[in-house]
Each structure stands twice: as C-alpha cells, then as structure tokens.
C-alpha positions as CSV (number, residue, x, y, z in Angstrom):
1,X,-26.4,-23.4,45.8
2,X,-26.9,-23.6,42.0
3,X,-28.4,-20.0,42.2
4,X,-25.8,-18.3,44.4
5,X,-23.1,-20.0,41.5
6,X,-24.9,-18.8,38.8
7,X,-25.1,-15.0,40.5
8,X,-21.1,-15.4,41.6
9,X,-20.5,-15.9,37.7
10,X,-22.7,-13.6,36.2
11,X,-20.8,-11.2,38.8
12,X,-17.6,-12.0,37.8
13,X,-18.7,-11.9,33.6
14,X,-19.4,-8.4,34.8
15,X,-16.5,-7.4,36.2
16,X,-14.3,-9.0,33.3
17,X,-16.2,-6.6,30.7
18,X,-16.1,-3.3,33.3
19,X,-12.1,-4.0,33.3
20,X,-11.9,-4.6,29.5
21,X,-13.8,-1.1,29.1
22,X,-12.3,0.9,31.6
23,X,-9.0,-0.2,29.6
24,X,-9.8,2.1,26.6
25,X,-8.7,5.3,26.3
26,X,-10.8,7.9,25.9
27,X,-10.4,11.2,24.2
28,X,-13.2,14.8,24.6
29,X,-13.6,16.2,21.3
30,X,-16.1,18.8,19.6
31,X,-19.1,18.9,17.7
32,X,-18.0,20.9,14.2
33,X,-21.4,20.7,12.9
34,X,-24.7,18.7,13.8
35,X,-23.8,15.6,14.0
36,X,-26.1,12.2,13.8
37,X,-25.4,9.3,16.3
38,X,-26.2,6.0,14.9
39,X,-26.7,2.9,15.9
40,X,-23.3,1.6,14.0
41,X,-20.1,2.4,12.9
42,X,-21.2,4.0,8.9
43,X,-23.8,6.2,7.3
44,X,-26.0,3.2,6.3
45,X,-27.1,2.5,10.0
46,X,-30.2,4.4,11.5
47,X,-29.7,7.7,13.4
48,X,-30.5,7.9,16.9
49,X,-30.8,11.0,17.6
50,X,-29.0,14.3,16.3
51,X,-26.4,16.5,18.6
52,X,-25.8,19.9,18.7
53,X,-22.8,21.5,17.2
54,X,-20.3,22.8,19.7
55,X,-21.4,20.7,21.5
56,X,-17.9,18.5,23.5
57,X,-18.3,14.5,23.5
58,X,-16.5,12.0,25.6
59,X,-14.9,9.1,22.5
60,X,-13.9,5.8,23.0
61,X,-13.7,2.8,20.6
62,X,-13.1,3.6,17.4
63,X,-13.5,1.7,13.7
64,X,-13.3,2.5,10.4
65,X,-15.7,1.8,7.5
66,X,-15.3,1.0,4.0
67,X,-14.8,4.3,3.2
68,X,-11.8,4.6,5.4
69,X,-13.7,7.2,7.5
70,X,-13.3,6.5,11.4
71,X,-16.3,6.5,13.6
72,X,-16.2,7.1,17.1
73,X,-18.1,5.3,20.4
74,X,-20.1,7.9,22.6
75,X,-22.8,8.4,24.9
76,X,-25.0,11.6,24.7
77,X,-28.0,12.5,26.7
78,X,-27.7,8.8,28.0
79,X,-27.8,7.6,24.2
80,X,-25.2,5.7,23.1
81,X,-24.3,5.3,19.5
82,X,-21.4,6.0,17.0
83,X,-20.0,9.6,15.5
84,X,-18.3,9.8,12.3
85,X,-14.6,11.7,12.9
86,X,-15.5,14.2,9.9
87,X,-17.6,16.2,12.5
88,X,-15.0,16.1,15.2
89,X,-12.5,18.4,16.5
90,X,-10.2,19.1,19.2
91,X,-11.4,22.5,19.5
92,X,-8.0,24.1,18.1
93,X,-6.2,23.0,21.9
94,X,-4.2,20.8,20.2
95,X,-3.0,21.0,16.7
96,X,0.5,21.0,15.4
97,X,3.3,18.5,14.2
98,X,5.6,16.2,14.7
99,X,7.9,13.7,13.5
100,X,8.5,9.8,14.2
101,X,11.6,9.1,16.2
102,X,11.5,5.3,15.1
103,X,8.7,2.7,13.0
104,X,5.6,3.2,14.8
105,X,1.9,1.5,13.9
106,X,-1.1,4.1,13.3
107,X,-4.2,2.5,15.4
108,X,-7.5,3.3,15.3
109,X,-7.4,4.2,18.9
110,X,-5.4,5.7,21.3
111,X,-4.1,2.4,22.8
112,X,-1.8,-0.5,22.3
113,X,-5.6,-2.9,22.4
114,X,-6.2,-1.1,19.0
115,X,-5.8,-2.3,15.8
116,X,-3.3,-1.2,13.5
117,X,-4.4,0.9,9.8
118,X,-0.4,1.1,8.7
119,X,2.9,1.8,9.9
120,X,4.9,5.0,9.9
121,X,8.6,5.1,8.8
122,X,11.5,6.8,11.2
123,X,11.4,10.1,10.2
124,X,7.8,10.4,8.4
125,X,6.4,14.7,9.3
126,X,2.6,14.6,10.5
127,X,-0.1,16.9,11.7
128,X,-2.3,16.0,14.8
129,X,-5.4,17.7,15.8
130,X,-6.1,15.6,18.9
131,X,-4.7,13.9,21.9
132,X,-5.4,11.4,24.6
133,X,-3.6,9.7,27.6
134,X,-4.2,5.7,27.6
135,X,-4.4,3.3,30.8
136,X,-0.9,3.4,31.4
137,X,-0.4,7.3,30.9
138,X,1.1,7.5,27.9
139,X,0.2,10.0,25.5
140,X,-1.3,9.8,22.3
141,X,-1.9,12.0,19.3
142,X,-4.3,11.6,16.6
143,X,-2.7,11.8,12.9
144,X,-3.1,12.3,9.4
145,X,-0.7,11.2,7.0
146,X,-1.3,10.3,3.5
147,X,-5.0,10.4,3.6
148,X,-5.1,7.9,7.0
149,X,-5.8,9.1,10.0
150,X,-5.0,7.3,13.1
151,X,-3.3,7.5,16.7
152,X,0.6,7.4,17.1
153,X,2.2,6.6,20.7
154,X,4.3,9.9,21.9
155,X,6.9,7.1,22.6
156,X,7.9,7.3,18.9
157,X,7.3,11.0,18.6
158,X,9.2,14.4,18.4
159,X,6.8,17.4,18.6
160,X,7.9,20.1,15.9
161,X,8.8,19.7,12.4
162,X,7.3,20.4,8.9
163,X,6.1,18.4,6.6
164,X,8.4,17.7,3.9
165,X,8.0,19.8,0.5
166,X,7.1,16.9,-1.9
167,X,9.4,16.5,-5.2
168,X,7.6,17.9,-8.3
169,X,6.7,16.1,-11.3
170,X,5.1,16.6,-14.5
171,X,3.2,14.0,-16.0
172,X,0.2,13.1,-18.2
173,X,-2.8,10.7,-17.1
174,X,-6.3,10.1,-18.2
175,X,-9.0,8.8,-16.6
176,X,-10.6,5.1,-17.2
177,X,-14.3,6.0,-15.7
178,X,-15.6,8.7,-14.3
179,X,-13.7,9.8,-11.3
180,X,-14.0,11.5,-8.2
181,X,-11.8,14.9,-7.4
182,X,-11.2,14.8,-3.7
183,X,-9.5,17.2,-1.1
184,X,-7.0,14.7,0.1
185,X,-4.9,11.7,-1.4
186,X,-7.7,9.3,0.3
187,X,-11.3,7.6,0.4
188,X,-12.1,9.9,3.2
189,X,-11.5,13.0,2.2
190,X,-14.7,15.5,0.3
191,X,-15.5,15.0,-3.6
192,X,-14.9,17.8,-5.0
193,X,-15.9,17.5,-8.3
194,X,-16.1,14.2,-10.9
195,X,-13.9,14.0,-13.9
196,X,-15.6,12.7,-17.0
197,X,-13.8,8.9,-18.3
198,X,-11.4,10.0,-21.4
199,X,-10.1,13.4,-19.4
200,X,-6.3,13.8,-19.5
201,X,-4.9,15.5,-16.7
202,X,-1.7,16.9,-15.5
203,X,-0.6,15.6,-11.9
204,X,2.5,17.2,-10.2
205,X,2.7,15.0,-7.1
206,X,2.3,11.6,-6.4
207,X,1.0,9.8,-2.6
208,X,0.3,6.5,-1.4
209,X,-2.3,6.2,1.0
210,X,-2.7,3.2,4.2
211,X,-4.0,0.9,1.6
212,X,-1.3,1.0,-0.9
213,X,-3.2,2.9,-3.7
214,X,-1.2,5.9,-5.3
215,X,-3.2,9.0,-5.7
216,X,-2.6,11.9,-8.3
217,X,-2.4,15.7,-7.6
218,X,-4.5,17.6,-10.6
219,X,-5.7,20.4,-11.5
220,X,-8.9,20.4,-13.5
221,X,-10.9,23.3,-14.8
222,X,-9.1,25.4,-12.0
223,X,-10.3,22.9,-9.4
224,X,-7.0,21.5,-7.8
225,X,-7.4,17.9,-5.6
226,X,-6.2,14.6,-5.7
227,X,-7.7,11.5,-7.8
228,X,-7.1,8.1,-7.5
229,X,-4.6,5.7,-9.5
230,X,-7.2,2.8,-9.6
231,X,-9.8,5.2,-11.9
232,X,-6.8,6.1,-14.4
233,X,-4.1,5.2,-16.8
234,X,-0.8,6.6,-17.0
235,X,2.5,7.4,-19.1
236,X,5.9,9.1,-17.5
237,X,8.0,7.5,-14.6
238,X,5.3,8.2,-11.9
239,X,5.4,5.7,-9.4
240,X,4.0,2.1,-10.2
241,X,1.1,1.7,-8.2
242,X,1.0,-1.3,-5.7
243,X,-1.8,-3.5,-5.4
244,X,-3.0,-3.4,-1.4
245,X,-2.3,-6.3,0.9
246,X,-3.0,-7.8,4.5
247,X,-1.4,-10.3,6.2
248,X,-2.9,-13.2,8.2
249,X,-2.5,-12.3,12.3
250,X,-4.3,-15.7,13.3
251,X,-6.0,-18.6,11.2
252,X,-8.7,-17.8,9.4
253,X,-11.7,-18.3,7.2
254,X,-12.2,-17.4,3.6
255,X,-15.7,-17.4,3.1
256,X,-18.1,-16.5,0.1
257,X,-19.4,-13.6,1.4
258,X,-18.2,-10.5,3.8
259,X,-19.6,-12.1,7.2
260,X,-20.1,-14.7,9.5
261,X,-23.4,-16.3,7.9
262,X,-21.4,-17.2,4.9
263,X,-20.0,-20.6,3.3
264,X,-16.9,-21.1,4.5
265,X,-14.3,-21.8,1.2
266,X,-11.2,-22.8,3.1
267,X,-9.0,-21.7,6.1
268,X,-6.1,-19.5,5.8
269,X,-2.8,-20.3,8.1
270,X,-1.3,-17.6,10.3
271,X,1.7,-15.1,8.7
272,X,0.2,-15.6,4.8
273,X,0.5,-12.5,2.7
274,X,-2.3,-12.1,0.3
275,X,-3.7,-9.1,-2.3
276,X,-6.8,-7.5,-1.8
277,X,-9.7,-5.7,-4.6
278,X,-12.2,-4.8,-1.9
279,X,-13.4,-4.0,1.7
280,X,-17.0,-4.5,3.2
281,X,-18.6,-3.9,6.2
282,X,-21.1,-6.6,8.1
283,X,-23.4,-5.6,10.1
284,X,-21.1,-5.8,13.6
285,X,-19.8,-3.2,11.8
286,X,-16.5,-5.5,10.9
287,X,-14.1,-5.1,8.3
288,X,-13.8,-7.4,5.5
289,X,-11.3,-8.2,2.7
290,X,-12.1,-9.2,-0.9
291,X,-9.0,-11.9,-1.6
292,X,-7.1,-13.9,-3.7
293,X,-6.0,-16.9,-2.2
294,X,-4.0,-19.8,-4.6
295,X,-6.5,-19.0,-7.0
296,X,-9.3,-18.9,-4.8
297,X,-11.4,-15.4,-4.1
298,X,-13.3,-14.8,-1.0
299,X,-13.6,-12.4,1.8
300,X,-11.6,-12.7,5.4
301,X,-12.3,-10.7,8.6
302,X,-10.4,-7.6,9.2
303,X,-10.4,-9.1,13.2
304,X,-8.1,-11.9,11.6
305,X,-5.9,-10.2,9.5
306,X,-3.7,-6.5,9.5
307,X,-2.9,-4.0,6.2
308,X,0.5,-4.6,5.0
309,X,3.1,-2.0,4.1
C-alpha cells in the first residue's frame, strides 16, 4: 500500500511540473553566430557544447543577468542549456514597430507567468524583432525600448508607427572614471570604445533605461554611442538622473550577501519601496538587489521584489 501511495504521488508531482512547463510559451529563433549553451543563465557558467550558426532553436524561459542581457532556455541535440539573446534572431520574419495602446509591463517572456523588467507608457514607439503566441493564444512581441528588451502582450499594441524623433540638446559632461562607449542607452548593448576619467564630452540626447539610470548620447573622437550618467558629472538642464528602485511583491529577506546561504539581516514587508546600487546573480542564476533599508544595506531576491518606474 505504502508503495503504490508513494508511486500515485510521485505521478502526480509529475504531472504538476509537465502542466507548469507546457504553460510557457515558446518562441523559434536563429542562430546569428556560433553560439555557446551553458549550463546557466550568464557567461560565467561552463559551456556545454557550441551550436552552429543559422542554425533555428526552439526558446522557452527566459532571465536576465546582471548585465541586463536576457538568456534563453533550449534544448539542442538533446542538450539542454541556456543561450544568451545577443546571438538570436527572428530571421528577418518579423521585424517592425508599433506603439502601446494603454500601460503595459515588459516581461522577460512571452507570458503573463513572467516577470516584469518595466512598464511602458500609453503611447511609447518600439521596434520588435520577434514574436510568439502564449497558452491562451495571445500574441506576443519581443521589444526594445530604451536599452530593455522584453515581451509586450499585442493586447496593448498597435502595429505601425515610428519612433519619435528625440528633442535635441547641447550640453557639457565629463567623465568621473574611465567609461565605457556603448551602441545603445544600456548595460547590454557593445562597448564601443572607453573614455579616459577627466574627458568632457558633448551629449545631444538624453534616455533613461529599465533601471532608471539616464544615459548620454556623445560623440567622441568621431566615435558616436551612448555613456552612462553613473560614470559622469554634469552642468546644463539635462535631466536629473534617478536613482533605481524595486518594490517589495511579497515579504522578504534582506540578507548579507546576494543568495540564500547568507545571514539573514531583517525581513522586509510587502508594498515597501526601496533604492538600489547594485544587482548580482547566485548561482540558480537569481537576481539580487544591493539595498538600502532604514539605514540598513543588504541584498533581496529579485523572485521577491519588481523594478519600479
């Protein structure tokens, strides 16, 4: 009797997880390059094996690292192992724009079970270079706006629309540190070049990226990208920029380090709005946030706790 209970429940633990995967959505997208699957979620986990460019891969859960680059679940050659999204493409079959009908959340997945990176404003222009239909049909397009890519419902959608030309400026900043030149106004986007500390640049545009930080559009030695606010000082009426925060979805701990094997330094209630200086991955491949708490610094889970704004 005991073994035909302990079968009937290992059965139905089965069944439980088979329904919670089949509920993600998946999404088929291309190998731009060789591209290394690893055992996690980030560059610091050991490859796998290597796969082909060109070659088409079926996604499904998807995380970001500390970098703010997402990374992709996948099985190849009966391997199974995570992709980083700067190697992926739709192939050029979908690409285009469109802009929100209404506030919408950018997830990590194509899915209402994903987390969200940020919410978009009714009327906010983005590009998407992907799709994917979810459990309950409903299409979804992956986005980039601001330097944060993510997946946007087609509930809160209009397909068309440009995105809007951004209102000049002229002003003078100089960096604090050496800083990195990137391609886009984000973390995930290619260095271009570094800018020596001491360097005062021009910057003609100004963006905010998912985690609140405002990053400057330069040109430097011919070299035009964007460079963070955090890595320079500034004079003029560019915008102010605003110190990231996350917001408490559930109770949790503040502990002294980013994961579970740490000293617990308090809990933290439900709904509380706190500042954050840093992110870190464990070795789940979970998000933590460096915070400030009355006074009190330590890091909370990301599984815990959303990006404000």
């Amino acid at each position: 009797m005991r073994k035909l209970a302990r079968f009937l429940a290992i059965v139905t633990a089965v069944m439980i997880c088979l329904s919670a995967v089949s509920a993600l959505a998946d999404v088929r997208l291309v190998t731009t390059a060789k591209l290394n699957l690893r055992a996690g979620a980030g560059t610091e986990y050991r490859r796998i094996v290597t796969i082909p460019k060109g070659v088409t891969v079926t996604c499904g859960e998807a995380r970001q690292d500390a970098s703010g680059v997402f990374w992709y679940y996948t099985t190849y050659n009966g391997m199974s192992g995570w992709v980083s999204s700067q190697y992926l493409s739709s192939g050029g079959a979908a690409t285009g724009s469109a802009t929100t009908t209404g506030e919408v959340n950018m997830r990590t997945g194509a899915g209402l079970n994903y987390k969200s990176v940020g919410v978009l404003k009714k009327g906010v222009s983005v590009t998407y270079d992907a799709y994917a239909t979810d459990n309950r049909n409903v299409m979804w397009y992956r986005v980039s706006y601001n330097g944060v890519r993510g997946w946007v419902s087609s509930k809160y959608l209009k397909m068309g629309g440009s995105t809007p030309t951004p209102t000049p400026v002229a002003e003078k900043i100089t960096t604090t540190g050496n800083a990195n030149l990137r391609s886009g106004a984000g973390l995930n986007y290619s260095v271009l070049t570094v800018v020596k500390k001491g360097t005062a640049l021009t910057y003609d545009n100004a963006l905010r990226d998912g985690r609140g930080v405002v990053w400057y559009h330069v040109n430097h030695n011919g070299v035009k990208g964007w460079i963070s606010s955090a890595n320079t000082t500034k004079g003029g009426s560019a915008p102010t920029p605003v110190a990231p925060k996350v917001i408490t979805t559930g109770s949790v701990n503040m502990r002294a380090g980013a994961g579970l094997n740490y000293a617990t330094l308090g809990a933290i209630k439900a709904g509380v709005t706190m500042t954050y200086d840093a992110t870190a991955v464990d070795g789940r491949g979970v998000v933590w946030y460096h915070v400030n708490y009355n006074g009190t610094k330590g890091w909370i889970s990301a599984a815990y706790a959303r990006v404000a704004g």
